[in-house]
N, C-alpha and C positions, 0 to 999 in steps of 0.2 A: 768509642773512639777516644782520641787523644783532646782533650780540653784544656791543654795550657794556652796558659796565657802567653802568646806567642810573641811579646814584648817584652817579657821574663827570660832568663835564660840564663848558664853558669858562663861565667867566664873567667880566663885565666888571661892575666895581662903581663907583659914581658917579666916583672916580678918573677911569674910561676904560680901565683897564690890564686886560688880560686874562692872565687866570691859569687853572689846571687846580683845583679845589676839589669839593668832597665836601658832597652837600644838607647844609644846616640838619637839625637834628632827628638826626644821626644820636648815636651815645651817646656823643662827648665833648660833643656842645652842651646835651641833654639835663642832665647833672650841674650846669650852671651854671644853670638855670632854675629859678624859684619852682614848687615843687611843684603839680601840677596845671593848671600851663599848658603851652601848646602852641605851638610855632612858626612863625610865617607869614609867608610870603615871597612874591613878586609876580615871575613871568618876563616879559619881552619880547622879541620877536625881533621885527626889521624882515623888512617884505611887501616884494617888489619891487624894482626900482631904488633906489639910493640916492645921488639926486643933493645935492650940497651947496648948502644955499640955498633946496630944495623939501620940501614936507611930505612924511612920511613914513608908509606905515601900517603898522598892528601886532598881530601873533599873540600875547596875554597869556592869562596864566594864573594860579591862586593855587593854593601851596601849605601843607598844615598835617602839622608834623612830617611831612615826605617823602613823602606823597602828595599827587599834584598832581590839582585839580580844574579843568576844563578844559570851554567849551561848543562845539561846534559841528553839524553834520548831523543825528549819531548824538544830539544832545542832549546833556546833563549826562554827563560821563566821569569816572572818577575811573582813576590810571595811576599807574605809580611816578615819579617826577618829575619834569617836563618832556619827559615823551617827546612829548607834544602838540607839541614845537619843534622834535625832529629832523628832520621833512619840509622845512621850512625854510633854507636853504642861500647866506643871504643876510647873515651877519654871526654872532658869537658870541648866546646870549641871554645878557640883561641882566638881573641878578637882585639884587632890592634885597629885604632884609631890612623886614619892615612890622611889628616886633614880637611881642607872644606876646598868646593869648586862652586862655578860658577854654572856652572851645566844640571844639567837636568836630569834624574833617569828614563824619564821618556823622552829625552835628548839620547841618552847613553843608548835605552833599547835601538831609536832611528838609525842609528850610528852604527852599530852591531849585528843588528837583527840578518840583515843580507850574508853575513859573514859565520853566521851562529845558527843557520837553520836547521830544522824538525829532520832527524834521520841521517846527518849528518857527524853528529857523535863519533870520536873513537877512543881508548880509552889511551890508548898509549900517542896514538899521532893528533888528536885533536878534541880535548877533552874541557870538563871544567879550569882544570889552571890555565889551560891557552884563555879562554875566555878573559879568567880574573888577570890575569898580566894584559890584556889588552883593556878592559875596562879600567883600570889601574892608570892606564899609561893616558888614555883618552878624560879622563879624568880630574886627574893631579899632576900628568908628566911623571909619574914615580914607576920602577920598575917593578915586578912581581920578588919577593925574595928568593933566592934561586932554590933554598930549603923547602921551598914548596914543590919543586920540581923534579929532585934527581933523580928522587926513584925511577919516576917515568921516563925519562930521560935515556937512564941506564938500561929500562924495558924495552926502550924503543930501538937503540943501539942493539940490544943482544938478540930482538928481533929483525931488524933490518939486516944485520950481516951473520948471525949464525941460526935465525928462523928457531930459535930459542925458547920465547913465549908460545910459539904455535907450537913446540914440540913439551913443555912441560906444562900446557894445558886440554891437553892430548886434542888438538883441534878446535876447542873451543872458543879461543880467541881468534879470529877472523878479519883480518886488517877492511876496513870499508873501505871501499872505491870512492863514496862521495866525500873523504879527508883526504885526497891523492892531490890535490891542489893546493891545500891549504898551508900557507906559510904566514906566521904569526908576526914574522919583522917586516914583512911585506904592509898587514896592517897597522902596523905601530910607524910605519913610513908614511904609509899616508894619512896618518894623525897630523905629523909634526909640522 
């Protein structure tokens, strides 16, 4: 099995430059924070090819103080941090610092969990970025970057009106029924 230290990790910060660095939240970053909050950070890893000049898509995630909350299949996850990205083998993840809250992650999971349930995954209508843009938003108030999203975006468009993905994945993608409700500004509404 895999034996890192799952509090190790590469990271690449808006710079570009990638370095070896140790989660947020661990107890030297704690000592410089206002008592009573908590630290939250945003991972990205790139899906796929990555050609230059073409959209990109993206496995994100959010963490508070080092544990990382995470949605996909299995539903709402919560892991030590970023392990949700090591399946991923397609670029370092990208870890941008999104400030500190007052809330909790098992505040955040309470919050979420009802809206992020087991079986309800889709990849293009309701996927991990709906998550991180809602934990994001429930969080810090800050929106998801919209870079994290076009692809799918563009996926979901070119399936909803020309059935596009279902035909160049010769059936394989399969819109789920249990994301036929789910609308993301709907939860970011009744956040605010």
């Amino acid at each position: 099995g895999d034996h890192r230290d799952l509090h190790s990790f590469p990271t690449r910060r808006s710079s570009g430059s990638v370095s070896s660095g140790i989660a947020m939240g661990t107890a030297a970053c704690k000592d410089i924070k206002v008592l009573g909050t908590r630290t939250v950070q945003l991972a990205a890893t790139p899906i796929g090819p990555q050609v230059p000049g073409v959209l990109v898509a993206y496995h994100t995630s959010v963490a508070v103080d080092g544990v990382e909350y995470s949605f996909g299949p299995s539903g709402l996850v919560a892991c030590n941090t970023f392990q949700s990205h090591y399946c991923f083998m397609n670029g370092p993840t990208e870890v941008v610092d999104c400030g500190t809250t007052t809330r909790t992650g098992q505040e955040l999971r309470e919050a979420l969990l009802s809206d992020f349930g087991v079986d309800t995954y889709d990849i293009l209508r309701k996927n991990c970025n709906d998550f991180s843009a809602c934990a994001l938003f429930y969080l810090t108030g800050r929106r998801l970057d919209t870079k994290y999203r076009r692809m799918e975006q563009m996926g979901k468009y070119a399936d909803e009106h020309l059935g596009l993905i279902r035909a160049v994945t010769m059936g394989d993608y399969v819109p789920n029924p249990q994301a036929n409700t789910f609308d993301m500004d709907d939860i970011i509404g009744r956040m605010k």
